[in-house]
C-alpha positions in Angstrom: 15.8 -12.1 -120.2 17.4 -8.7 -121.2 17.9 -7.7 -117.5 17.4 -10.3 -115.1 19.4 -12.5 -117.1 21.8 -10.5 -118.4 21.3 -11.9 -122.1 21.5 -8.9 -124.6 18.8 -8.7 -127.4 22.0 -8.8 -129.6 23.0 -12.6 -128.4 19.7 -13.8 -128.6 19.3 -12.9 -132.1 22.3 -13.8 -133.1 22.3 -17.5 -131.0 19.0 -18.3 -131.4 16.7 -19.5 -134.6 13.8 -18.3 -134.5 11.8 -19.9 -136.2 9.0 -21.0 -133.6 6.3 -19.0 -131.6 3.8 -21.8 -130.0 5.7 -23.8 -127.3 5.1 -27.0 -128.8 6.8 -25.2 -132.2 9.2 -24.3 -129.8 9.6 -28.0 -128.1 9.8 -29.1 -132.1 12.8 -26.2 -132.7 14.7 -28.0 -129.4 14.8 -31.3 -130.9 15.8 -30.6 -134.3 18.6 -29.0 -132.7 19.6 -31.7 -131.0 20.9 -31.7 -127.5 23.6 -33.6 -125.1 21.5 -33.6 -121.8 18.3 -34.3 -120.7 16.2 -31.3 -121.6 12.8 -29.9 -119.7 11.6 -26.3 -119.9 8.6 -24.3 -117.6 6.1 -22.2 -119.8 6.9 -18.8 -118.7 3.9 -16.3 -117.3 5.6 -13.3 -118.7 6.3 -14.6 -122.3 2.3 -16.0 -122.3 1.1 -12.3 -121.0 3.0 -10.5 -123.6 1.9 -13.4 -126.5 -2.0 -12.7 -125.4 -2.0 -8.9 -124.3 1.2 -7.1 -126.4 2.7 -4.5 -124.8 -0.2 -3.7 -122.7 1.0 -7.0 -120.7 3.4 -4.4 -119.1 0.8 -2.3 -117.7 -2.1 -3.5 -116.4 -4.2 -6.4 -115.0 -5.6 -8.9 -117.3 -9.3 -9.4 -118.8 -11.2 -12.3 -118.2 -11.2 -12.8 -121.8 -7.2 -12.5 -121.6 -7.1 -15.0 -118.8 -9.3 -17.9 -120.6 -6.6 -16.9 -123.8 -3.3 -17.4 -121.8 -4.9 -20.5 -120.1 -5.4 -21.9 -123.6 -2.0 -21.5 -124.4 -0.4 -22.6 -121.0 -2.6 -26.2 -121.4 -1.6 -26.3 -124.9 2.4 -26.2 -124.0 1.7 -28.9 -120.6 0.0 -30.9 -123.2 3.2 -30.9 -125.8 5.7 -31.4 -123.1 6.6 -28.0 -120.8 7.2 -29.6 -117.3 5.3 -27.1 -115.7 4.4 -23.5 -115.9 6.4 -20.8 -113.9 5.5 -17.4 -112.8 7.5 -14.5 -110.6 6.3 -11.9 -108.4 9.8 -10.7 -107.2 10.5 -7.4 -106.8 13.8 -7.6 -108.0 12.4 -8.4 -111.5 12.3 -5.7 -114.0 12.0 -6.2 -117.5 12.4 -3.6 -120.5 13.5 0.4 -119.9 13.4 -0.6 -115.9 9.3 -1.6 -116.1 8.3 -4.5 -113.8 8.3 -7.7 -115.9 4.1 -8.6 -117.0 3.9 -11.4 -114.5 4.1 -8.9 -111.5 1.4 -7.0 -113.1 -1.0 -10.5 -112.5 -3.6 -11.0 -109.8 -3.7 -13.7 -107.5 -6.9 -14.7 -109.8 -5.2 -14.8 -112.5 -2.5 -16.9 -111.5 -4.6 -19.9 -109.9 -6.6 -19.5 -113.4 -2.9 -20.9 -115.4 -2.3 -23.0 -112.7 -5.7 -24.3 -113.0 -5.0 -25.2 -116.7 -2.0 -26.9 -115.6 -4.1 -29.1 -113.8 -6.8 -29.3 -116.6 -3.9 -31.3 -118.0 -3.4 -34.2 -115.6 0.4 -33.6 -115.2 2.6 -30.8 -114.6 4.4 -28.1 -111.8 3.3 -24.9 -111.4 6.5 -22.6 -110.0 5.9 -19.5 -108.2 8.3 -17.2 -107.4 6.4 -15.5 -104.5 8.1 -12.1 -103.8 5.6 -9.8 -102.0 2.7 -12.7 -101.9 2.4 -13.8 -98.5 3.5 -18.2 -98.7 0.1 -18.9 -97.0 -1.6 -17.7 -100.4 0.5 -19.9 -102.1 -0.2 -22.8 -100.1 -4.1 -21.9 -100.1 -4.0 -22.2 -104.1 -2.1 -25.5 -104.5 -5.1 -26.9 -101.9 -7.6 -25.5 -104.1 -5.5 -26.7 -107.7 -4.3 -30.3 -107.2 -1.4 -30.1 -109.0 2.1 -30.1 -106.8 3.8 -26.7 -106.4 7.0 -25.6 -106.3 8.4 -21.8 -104.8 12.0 -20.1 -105.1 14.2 -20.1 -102.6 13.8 -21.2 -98.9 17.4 -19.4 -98.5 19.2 -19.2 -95.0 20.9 -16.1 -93.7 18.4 -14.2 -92.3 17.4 -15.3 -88.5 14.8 -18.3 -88.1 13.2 -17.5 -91.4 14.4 -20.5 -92.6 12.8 -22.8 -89.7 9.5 -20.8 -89.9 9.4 -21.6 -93.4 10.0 -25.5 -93.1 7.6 -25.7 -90.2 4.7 -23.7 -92.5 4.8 -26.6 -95.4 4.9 -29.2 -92.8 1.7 -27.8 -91.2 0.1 -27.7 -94.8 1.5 -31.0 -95.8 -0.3 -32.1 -93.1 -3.4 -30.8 -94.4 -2.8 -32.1 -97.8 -1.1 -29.6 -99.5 2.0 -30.7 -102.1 4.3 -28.0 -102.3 8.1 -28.4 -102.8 10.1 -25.2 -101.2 13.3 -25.1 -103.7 16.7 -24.8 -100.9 20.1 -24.2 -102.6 23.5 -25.6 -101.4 25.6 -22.7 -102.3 25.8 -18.6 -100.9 23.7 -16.5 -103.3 26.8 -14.7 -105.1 26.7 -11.8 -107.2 29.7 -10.9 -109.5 28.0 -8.0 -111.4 29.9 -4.5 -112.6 28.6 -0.8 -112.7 27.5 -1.1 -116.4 24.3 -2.8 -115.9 22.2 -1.9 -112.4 20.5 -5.2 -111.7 21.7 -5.8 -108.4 20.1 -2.4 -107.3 17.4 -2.0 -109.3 15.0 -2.3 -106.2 15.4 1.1 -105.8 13.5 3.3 -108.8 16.2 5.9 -109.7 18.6 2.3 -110.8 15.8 1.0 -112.7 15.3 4.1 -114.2 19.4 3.7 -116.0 17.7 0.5 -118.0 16.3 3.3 -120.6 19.3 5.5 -120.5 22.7 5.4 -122.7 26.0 4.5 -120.9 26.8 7.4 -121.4 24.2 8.8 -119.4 24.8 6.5 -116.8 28.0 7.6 -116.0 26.9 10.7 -115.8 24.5 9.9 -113.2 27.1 8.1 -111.0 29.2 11.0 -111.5 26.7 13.4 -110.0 27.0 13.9 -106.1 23.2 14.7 -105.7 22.4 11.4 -107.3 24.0 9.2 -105.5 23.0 11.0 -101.9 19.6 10.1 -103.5 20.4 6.7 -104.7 22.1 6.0 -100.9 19.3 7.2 -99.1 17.0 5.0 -100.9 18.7 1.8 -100.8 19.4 2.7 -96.9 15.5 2.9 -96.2 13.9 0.4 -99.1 12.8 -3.6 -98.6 16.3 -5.1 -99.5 19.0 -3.1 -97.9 22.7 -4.3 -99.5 24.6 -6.0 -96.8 27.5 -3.0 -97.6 29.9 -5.2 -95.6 29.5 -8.2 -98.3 30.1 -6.3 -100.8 33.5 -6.8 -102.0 35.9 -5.1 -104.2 36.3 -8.1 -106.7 38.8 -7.1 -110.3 39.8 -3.8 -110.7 42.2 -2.5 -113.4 42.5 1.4 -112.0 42.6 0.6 -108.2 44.3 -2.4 -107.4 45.0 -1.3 -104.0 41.4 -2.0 -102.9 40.9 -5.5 -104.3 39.1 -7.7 -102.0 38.0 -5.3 -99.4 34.3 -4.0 -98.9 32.8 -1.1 -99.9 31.7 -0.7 -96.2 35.6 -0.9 -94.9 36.4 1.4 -97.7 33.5 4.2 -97.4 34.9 4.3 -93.4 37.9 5.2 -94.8 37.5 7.6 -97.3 34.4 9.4 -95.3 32.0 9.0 -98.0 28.9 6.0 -98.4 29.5 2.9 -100.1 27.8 4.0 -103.1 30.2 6.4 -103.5 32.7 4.3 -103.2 31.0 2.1 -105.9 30.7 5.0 -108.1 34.5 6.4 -107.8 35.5 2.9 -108.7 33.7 2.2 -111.3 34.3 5.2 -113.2 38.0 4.9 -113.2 38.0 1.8 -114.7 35.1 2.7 -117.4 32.3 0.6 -115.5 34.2 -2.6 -116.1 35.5 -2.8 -112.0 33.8 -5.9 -111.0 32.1 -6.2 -107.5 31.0 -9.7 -105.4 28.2 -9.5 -103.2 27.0 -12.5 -101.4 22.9 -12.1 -101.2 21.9 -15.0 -98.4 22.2 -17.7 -98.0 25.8 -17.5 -96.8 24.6 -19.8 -93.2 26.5 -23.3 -93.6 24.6 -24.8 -91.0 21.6 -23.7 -91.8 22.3 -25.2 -94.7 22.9 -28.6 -93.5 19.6 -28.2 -91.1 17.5 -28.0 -93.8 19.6 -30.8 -96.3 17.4 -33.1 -93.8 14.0 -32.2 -94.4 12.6 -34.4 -97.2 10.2 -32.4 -98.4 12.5 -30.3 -99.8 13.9 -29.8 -103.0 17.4 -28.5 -104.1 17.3 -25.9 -106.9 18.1 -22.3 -107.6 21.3 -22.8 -110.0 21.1 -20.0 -112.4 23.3 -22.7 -114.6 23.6 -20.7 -118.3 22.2 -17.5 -117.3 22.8 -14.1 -115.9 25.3 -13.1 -118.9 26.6 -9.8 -117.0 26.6 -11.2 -113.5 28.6 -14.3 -112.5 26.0 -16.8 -110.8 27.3 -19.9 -109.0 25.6 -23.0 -110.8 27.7 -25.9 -109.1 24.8 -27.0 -106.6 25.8 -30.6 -107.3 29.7 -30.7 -106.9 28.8 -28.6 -103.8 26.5 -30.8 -102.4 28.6 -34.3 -102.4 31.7 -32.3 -101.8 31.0 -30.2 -98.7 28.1 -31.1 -97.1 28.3 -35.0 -97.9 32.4 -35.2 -97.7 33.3 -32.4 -95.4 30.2 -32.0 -93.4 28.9 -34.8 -93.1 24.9 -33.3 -93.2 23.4 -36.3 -95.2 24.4 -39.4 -96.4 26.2 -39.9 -100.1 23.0 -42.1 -101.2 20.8 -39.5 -99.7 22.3 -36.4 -101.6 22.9 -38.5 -104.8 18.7 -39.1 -104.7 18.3 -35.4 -103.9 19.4 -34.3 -107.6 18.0 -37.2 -109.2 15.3 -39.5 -108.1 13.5 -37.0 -105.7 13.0 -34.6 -108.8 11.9 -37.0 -111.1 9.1 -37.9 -108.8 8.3 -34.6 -108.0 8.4 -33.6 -111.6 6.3 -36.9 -112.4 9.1 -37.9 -114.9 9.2 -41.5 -115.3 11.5 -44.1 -116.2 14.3 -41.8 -114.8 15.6 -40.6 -112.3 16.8 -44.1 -110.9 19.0 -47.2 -111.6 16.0 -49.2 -112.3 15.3 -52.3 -115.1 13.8 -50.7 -118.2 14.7 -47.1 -117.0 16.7 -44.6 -119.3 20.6 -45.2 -118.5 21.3 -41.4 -117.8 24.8 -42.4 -115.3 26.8 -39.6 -114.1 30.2 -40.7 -112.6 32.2 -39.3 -109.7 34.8 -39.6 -107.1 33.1 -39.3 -103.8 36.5 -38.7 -102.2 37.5 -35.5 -104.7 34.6 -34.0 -105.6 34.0 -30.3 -105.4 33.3 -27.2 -107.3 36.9 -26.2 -107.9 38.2 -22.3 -108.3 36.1 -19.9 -110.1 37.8 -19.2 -113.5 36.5 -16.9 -116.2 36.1 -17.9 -119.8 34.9 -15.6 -122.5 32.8 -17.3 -124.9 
């Protein structure tokens, strides 16, 4: 949470009560709170590896004896109500002083053995972030679990990934397999300042500002050499920033360069974009703000895959990422453009899309649907207005 997320230790102590540590004592904590919407949570892999192994869950792979302890307590949180169990493999996810977070640390084996106690359950999704395992693995395991799947993100905006994906689970549906590929509806969009280096922290020398003062890390983007090194290794690693889409979003000290890239500016000046990044930012104290879109920026891709049934929509980031702006309006997005506008599916299509299709996937009954005896959870809306609106900033 500190890093991907964005949610300090500091807010998290001070919003939270904690006065749980099982999930179902955390379940219990939820509902004495009270809430005003429906409310479902995943069992997370990393929060079940450090609970078993300590810190050590940051280091290495898991004993057997680990493994049967962490399945325990994943069957114990299905069996009080967790919708599922969730795991990542993504490279982009570091956890505490730049370290990858304890579910990249997990073998394959271990990972079919939690998804296995999911299914020792009778009910329950088990969500994989893949990352660097190849989707056929994936698909092998839900074969050999039973219980339905569900991996983050079938995004569009790079070539015919998109239609190789969608054709793969249709091969394995065919064969028997129940996976759900989550698809979003909006550009992946980064709004994310100097301050905190998620956004780069592919590369090891950003991961590496996670342990070090701000203080520090100014002096870092200060430094000439550091940044030839930092350039070089963003230029030649597995996710090379798309310099062109990265934009030049609030800036107090150089007003001249709002909304242009750091490509079109680094031409300019003769220097790379991440000195461009770097100049900026330290004028204005790290708090210049930069947009990036990530994928996913391919409207008719988009619309392509809104027609494939056997997909899910997902990938919101609604409530999270405290020091990077994430867009979380899939729904307004969906009926607005690509109902209204577009045209891609019908209204009564969409409208099953974020509510009956996930309550069967999710094997949530009596919801999901207008149906006799069913919970009346009714959300109202103009299908002839409809839309996300203008981004506006609220501090909380």
């Amino acid at each position: 949470l500190e890093h991907v997320e964005a949610m300090s230790p500091e807010a998290l102590r001070a919003g939270v009560r904690w006065e749980f540590e099982t999930f179902p004592e955390y379940l219990g904590a939820v509902e004495r709170q009270g809430t005003l919407l429906n409310f479902g949570a995943y069992v997370g892999h990393t929060a079940v590896r450090l609970y078993v192994m300590g810190e050590e869950a940051y280091e290495r792979a898991a004993t057997d004896g680990e493994i049967a302890a962490m399945a325990r307590v994943v069957a114990e949180a299905v069996e009080a109500g967790a919708i599922g169990f969730a795991t990542s493999q993504a490279p982009t996810h570091q956890g505490a002083n730049g370290r990858p977070v304890p579910s990249r640390h997990a073998s394959l084996a271990e990972i079919e053995a939690l998804a296995r106690a999911v299914a020792s359950t009778g009910r329950g999704v088990v969500q994989i972030l893949p990352g660097t395992v190849p989707l056929d693995e994936i698909y092998e395991m839900q074969l050999r679990v039973g219980r339905p799947f569900t991996w983050t993100a079938l995004l569009t905006g790079f070539g015919d990934y998109h239609r190789h994906a969608v054709e793969k689970n249709l091969r394995y549906r065919e064969a028997g397999a129940r996976v759900w590929p989550q698809m979003a509806v909006r550009p992946l969009v980064f709004q994310f300042t100097r301050a905190e280096p998620f956004n780069f922290d592919t590369v090891a020398m950003f991961a590496e500002l996670y342990a070090v003062s701000r203080e520090e890390r100014k002096r870092r983007y200060a430094d000439p050499a550091w940044r030839a090194k930092v350039q070089e290794a963003l230029d030649s690693g597995p996710i090379r920033p798309q310099w062109h889409k990265l934009i030049v979003a609030e800036t107090t000290a150089r007003p001249d360069l709002l909304e242009r890239s750091l490509a079109d500016i680094a031409a300019e000046w003769g220097v790379s974009p991440i000195d461009v990044a770097c100049e900026i930012a330290l004028a204005d104290d790290l708090a210049t703000r930069f947009r990036g879109v990530l994928a996913n920026d391919d409207p008719d891709a988009i619309a392509e895959l809104l027609t494939h049934d056997e997909l899910v929509i997902g990938l919101s980031d609604a409530g999270a990422h405290g020091a990077q702006l994430c867009d979380a309006c899939f729904s307004t997005e969906l009926l607005g453009t690509f109902v209204r506008e577009r045209g891609a599916i019908p209204l009564e299509t969409a409208v099953r899309k974020i509510t009956g299709q996930l309550a069967d996937v999710f094997g949530i009954t009596g919801r999901g649907y207008l149906a006799p005896g069913y919970a009346a959870d009714i959300c109202i809306f103009d299908p002839e207005t409809i839309a996300p609106g203008p981004l506006r900033r609220v501090w909380d």
